[in-house]
LUMDREN-844781 format. One record per residue: x, y, z of N, C-alpha, C in turn; residue in three letters. Coordinates in steps of 0.02 Angstrom, whole numbers, plus 50000, padded with zeros to 5 digits. Example, Ala and Ser with C-alpha at 12.3 -4.5 7.8 and 13.67 -1.06 7.14 Angstrom:
2
506604971650390506154977550390506604983550390ALA/506424988850354506844994750357506455000250394SER/
END
This chain:
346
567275544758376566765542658329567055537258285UNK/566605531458289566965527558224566735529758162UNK/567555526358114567535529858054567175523458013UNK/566735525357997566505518057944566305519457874UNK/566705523757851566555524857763567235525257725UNK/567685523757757568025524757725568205521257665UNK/567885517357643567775514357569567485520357530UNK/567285525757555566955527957516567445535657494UNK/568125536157496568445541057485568985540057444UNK/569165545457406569805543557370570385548257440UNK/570905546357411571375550957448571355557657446UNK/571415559457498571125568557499571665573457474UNK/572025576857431572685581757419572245588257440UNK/572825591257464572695597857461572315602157421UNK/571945609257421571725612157390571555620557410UNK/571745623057368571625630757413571045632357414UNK/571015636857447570175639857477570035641157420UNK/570165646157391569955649257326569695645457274UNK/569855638557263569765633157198569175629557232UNK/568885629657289568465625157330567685624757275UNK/567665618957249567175616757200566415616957220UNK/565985618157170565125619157181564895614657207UNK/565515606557221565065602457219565475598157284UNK/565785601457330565865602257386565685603157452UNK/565415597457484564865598557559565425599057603UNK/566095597657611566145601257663567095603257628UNK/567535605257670568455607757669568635605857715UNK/569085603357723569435602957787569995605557784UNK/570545611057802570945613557786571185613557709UNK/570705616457683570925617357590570825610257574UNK/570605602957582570405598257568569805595657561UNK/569365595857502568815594957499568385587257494UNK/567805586557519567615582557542566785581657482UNK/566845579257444566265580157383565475576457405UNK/564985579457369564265576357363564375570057341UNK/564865568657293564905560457260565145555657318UNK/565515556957369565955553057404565385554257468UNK/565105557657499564445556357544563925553057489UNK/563795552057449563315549057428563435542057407UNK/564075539357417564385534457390564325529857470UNK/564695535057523564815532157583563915530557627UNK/563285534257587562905532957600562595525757569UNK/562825523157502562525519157478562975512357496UNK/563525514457534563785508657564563425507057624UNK/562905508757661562515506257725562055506157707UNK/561655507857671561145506557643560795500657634UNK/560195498557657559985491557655559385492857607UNK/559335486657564559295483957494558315488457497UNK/558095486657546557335485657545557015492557577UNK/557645498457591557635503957626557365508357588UNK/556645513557640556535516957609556505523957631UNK/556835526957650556825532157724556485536657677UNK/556225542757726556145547557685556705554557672UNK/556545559657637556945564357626557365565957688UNK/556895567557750557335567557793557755564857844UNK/557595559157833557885553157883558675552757821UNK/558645552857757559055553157703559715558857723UNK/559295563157718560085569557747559985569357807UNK/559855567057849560155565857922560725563857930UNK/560445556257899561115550157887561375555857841UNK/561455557957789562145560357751562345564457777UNK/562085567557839562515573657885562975570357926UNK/562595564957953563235561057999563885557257965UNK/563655554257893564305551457860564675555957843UNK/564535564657839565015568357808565405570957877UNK/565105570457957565355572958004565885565958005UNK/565775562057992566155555058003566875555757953UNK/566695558957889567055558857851567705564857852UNK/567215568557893567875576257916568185572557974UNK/568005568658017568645567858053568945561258041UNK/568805558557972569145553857943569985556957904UNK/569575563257861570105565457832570695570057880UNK/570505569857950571025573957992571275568858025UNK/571135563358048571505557258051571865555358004UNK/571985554657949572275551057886572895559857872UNK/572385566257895573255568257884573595570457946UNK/573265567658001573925564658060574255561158031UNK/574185555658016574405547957981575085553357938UNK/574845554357889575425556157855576005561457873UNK/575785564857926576135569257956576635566658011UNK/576285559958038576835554258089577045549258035UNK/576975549157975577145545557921577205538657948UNK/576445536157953576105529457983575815527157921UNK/576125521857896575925518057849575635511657854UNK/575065506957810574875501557819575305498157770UNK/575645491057770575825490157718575565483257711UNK/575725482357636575365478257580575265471057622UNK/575435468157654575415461257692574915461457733UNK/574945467457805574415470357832573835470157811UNK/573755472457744573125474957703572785470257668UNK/573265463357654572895460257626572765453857668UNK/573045452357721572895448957788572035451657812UNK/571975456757818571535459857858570955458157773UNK/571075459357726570615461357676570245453257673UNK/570905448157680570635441457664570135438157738UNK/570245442057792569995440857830569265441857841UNK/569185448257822568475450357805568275445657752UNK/568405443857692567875442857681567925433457679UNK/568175432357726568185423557731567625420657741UNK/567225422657762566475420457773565805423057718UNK/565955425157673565565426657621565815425157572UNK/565305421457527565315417757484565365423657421UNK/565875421757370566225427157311565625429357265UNK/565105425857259564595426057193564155431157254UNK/564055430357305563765435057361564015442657378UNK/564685439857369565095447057379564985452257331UNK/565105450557281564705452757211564455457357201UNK/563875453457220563315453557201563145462057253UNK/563405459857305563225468457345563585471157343UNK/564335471457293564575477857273564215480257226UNK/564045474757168563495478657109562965483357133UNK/562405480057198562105482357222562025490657262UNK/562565489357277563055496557308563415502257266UNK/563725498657216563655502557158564615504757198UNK/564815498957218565505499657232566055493857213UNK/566855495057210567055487657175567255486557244UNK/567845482757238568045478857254568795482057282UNK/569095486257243569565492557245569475495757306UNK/568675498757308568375502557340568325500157416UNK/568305491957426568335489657492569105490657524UNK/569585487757486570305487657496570425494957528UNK/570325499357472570375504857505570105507457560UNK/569445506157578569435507657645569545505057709UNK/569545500557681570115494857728570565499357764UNK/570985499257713571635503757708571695508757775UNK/571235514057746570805519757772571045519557838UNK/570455514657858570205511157946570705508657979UNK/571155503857947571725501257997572425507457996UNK/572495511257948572935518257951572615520258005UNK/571995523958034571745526558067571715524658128UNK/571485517358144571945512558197572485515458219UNK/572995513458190573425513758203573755520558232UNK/573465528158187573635532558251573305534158316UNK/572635532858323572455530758398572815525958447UNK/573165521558400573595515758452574335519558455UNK/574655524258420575375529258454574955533058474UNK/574555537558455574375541958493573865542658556UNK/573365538558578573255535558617573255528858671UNK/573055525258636573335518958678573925517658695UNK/574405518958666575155517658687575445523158742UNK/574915527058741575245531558822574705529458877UNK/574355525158876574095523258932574215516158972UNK/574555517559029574785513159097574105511959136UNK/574175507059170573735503959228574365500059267UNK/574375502159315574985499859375574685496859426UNK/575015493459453574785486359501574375493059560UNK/574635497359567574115501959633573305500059586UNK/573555502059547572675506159493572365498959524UNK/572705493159503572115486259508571925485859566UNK/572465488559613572245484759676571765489259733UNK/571955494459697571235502759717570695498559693UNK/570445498759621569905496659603569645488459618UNK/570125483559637569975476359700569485480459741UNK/570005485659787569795486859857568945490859855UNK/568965493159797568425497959785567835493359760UNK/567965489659744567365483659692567305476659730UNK/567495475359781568005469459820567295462259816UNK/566785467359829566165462059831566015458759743UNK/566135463959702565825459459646566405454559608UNK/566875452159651567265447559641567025440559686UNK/566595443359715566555435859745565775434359728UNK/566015429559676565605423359646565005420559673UNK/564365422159692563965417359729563695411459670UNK/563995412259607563865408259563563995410959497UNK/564235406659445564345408359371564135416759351UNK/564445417359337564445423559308564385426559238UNK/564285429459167564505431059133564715440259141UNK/565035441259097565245447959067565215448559014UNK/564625454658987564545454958929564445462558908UNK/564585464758850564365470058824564005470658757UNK/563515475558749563055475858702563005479558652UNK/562615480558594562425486458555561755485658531UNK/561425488758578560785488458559560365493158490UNK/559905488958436559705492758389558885491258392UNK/558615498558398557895497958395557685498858332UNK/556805495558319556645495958241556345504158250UNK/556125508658295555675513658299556185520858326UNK/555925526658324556405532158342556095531058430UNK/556945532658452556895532558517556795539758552UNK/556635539558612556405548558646557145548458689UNK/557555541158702558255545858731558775543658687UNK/559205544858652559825542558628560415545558680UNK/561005543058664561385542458715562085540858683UNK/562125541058617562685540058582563075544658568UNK/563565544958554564155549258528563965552758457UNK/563465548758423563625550158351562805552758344UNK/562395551958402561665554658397561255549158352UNK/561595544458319561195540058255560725536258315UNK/560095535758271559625532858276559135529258242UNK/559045523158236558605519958179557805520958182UNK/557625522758140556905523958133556285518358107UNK/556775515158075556045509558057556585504858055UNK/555985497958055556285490158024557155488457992UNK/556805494057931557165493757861557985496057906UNK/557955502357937558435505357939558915501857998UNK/558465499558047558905495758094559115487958072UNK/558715484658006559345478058022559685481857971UNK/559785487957913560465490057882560955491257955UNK/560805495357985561355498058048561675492358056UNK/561315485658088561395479458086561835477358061UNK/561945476158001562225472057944562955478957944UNK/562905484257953563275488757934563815487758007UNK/563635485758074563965486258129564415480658103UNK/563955476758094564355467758098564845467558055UNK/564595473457989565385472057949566115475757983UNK/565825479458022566545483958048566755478158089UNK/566385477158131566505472158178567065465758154UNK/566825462858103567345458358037567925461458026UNK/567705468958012568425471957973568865472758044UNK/568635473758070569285474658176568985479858213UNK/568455484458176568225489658233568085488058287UNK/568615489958324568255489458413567505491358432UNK/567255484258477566515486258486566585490158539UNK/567065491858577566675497658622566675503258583UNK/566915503858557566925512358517566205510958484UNK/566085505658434565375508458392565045506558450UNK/564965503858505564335504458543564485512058567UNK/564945513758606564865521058597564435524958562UNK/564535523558482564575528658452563795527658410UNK/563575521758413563015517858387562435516058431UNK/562685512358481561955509458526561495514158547UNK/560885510258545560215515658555560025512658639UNK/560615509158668560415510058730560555515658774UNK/560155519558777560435525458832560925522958902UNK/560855518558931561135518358990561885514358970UNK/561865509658915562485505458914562995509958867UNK/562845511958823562915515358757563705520958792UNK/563585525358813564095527958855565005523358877UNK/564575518758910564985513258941565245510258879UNK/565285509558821565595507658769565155500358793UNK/564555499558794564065495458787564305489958849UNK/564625491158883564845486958947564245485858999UNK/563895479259018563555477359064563915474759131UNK/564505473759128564735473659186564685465959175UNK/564745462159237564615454759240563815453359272UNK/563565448859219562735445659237562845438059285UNK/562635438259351562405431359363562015427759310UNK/562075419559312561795415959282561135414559283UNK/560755419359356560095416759376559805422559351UNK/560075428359328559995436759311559825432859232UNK/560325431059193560375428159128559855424559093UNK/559485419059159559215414659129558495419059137UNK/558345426059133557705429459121557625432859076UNK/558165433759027558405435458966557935430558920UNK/557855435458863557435433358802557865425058790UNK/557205419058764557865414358762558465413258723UNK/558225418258653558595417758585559265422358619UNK/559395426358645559785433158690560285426358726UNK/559825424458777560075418958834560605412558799UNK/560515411558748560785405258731561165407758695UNK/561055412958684561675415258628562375413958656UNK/562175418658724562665419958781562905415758802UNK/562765409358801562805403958846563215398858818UNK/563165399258748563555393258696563975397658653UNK/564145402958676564585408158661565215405758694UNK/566085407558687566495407558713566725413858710UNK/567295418058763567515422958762567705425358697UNK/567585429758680567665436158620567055434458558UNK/566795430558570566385428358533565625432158513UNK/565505437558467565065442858454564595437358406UNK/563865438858436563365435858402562635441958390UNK/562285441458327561675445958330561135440358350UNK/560745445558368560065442158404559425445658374UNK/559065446258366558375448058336557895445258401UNK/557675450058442557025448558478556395452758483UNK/555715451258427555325455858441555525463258391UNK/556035462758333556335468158293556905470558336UNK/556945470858417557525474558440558005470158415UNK/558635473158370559305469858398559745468358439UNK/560145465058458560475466158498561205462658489UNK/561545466458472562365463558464562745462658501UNK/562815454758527563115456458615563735451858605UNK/564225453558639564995451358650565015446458716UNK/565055441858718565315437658781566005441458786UNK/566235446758854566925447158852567185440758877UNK/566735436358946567215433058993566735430559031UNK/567065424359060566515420559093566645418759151UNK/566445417659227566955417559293566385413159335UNK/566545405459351566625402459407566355404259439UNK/565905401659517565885402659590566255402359616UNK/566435408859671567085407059699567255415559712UNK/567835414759782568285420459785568445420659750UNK/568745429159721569345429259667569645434359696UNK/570295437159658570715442559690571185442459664UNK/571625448659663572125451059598572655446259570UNK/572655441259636573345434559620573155430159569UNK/572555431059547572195428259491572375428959430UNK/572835425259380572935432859316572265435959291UNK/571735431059272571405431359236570925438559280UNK/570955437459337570715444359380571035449859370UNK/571455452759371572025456259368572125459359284UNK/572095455059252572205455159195571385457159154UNK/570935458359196570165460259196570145465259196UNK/570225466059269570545475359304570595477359245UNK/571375477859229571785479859187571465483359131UNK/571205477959091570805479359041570245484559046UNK/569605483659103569135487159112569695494759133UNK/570075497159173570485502159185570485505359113UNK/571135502159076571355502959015570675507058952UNK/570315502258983569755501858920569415510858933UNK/569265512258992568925518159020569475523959001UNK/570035522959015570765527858999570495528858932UNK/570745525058891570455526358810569945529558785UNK/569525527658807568845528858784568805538958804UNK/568975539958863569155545758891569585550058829UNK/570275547258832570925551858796570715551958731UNK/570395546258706570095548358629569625549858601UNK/569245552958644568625557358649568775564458641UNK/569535566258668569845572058673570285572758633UNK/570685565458614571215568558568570765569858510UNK/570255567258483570025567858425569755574958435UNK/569275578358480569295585258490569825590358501UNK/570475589058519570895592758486571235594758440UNK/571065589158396571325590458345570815591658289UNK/570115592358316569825592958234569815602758259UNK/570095603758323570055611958354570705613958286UNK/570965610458289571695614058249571695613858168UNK/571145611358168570975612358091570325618458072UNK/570475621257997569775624758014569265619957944UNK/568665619657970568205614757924567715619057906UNK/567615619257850567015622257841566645617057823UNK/565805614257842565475611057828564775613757799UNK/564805612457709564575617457657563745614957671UNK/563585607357686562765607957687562635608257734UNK/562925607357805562505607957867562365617557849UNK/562885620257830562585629157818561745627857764UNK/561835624957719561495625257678560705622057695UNK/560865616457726560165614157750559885619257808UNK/560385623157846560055625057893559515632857847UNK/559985635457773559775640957745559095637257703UNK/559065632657689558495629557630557945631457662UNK/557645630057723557885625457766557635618157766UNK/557985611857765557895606757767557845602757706UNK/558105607857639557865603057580558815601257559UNK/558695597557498559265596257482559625601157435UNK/560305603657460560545609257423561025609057377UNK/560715613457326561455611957262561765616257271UNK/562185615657323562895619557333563235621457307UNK/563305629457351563785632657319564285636357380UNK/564915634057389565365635357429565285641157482UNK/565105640857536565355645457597565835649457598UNK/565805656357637566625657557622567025654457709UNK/567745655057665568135651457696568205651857776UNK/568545648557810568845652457900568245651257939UNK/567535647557937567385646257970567375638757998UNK/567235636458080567425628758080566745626658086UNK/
END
């Protein structure tokens, strides 16, 4: 699941069961997780002109607080492999984000948000710590060996050969209306206008800050069929392409590799990645740029796999109690002024 609030937390310390506060939605091993800090991490996605109702409201705050429990069990991996971000890192990455927005703008939607400036740094922070133990603890144990490429050549052998230009692209599709299939990791779904260009505006900033788009298409796209695939279309002929919406089509087209653009067609969004672009023509593993494709698509599927699991094993080894999903389910469905669960359940 991507973590995308983490602006919205202070550092979590310990706390015993027994002291666990009224005003506590969820614990994560004696570490509490507050109504102020889901309501904070809610008003950071929040778009300006949004008006959901009550329940579209604690939906979304059920998923930022499920986001936020396996934020805080990531961050105390982190400290337990004593994985630190440091100050150069942090402010490389901080100046990076916001290079393209103008300071009197920037502002202006922390005021709006009702967050500083502190509050971004820090979750900065957060997100690239968190990075970083998926990359020792996952990515760095996964190999692709010259067999793996040359299995999957022998197995794929035809869609290497070119009958003309090609692209490769992957997507994240956002609808303005509730959909009848979702297909995401995280179940989110936009319901109106309002809520899908916030999702919008809310992808594109992770996207700035380094979140890998296959994970939030994972964990985000309302395409049922791509959404899975970490929003991967595979490679489009050019004659497939040119039947594409034209605003979609040209995006693609005057795009260069890695190059992520939004599209608006008709209210659907669509956030699509040029991975790579390929020639007419044989190709085959002696190719780097083939090979080095493989590789990646291999690699990319390994991951997506092992950290689907490492993150489920480890939120198994913690015990969580999550104080309003009990509570909304006892109201049922209204908003609850909590009062602590008892302890030992996950």
């Amino acid at each position: 699941m991507t973590l995308l609030v983490g602006a919205c937390r202070s550092t979590p310390a310990a706390t015993p069961a027994a002291s666990v506060s009224a005003d506590a939605w969820a614990v994560v091993d004696g570490r509490e997780i507050t109504r102020d800090e889901v309501e904070k991490a809610y008003r950071r996605i929040s778009q300006a002109n949004s008006a959901p109702s009550e329940d579209e409201a604690l939906t979304a705050k059920l998923n930022l607080l499920n986001e936020l429990i396996v934020q805080d069990i990531l961050l105390a991996k982190a400290r337990e492999l004593k994985i630190e971000l440091t100050d150069a890192e942090l402010d490389t990455a901080y100046a990076d984000g916001r290079k393209d927005i103008p300071e009197e703008a920037f502002q202006q939607e922390l005021t709006r948000r009702n967050l500083t400036a502190a509050d971004m740094r820090e979750g900065l922070r957060r997100d690239l710590t968190m990075q970083k133990v998926i990359e020792r603890e996952v990515a760095s144990k996964i190999t692709v060996t010259d067999d793996d490429v040359a299995a999957f050549f022998n197995a794929n052998r035809a869609q290497f050969n070119r009958a003309e230009e090609a692209f490769r692209i992957a997507q994240i599709v956002v609808t303005p209306g509730r959909d009848t299939e979702v297909n995401n990791r995280s179940g989110d779904d936009a319901t109106t206008p309002q809520e899908a260009a916030g999702k919008v505006q809310m992808l594109m900033e992770r996207l700035k800050s380094g979140a890998s788009f296959g994970d939030l298409a994972a964990d985000f796209s309302e395409d049922p069929q791509t959404a899975p695939r970490g929003g991967d279309l595979g490679f489009v002929p050019v004659s497939a392409l040119e039947q594409a919406p034209p605003p979609l089509r040209d995006a693609i087209k005057k795009s260069s590799p890695g190059t992520v653009s939004s599209v608006n067609v008709g209210g659907t969004h669509t956030i699509v990645l040029l991975v790579a672009r390929e020639a007419a023509g044989q190709r085959d593993p002696s190719m780097p740029e083939v090979r080095e494709g493989i590789a990646a698509t291999l690699r990319g599927r390994k991951e997506q796999l092992l950290r689907a699991a490492y993150l489920t094993a480890i939120r198994n080894d913690v015990v969580v109690v999550n104080h309003l999903a009990r509570r909304l389910i006892e109201s049922p469905g209204q908003m609850p002024g909590l009062a602590p669960a008892a302890p030992g359940a996950r």
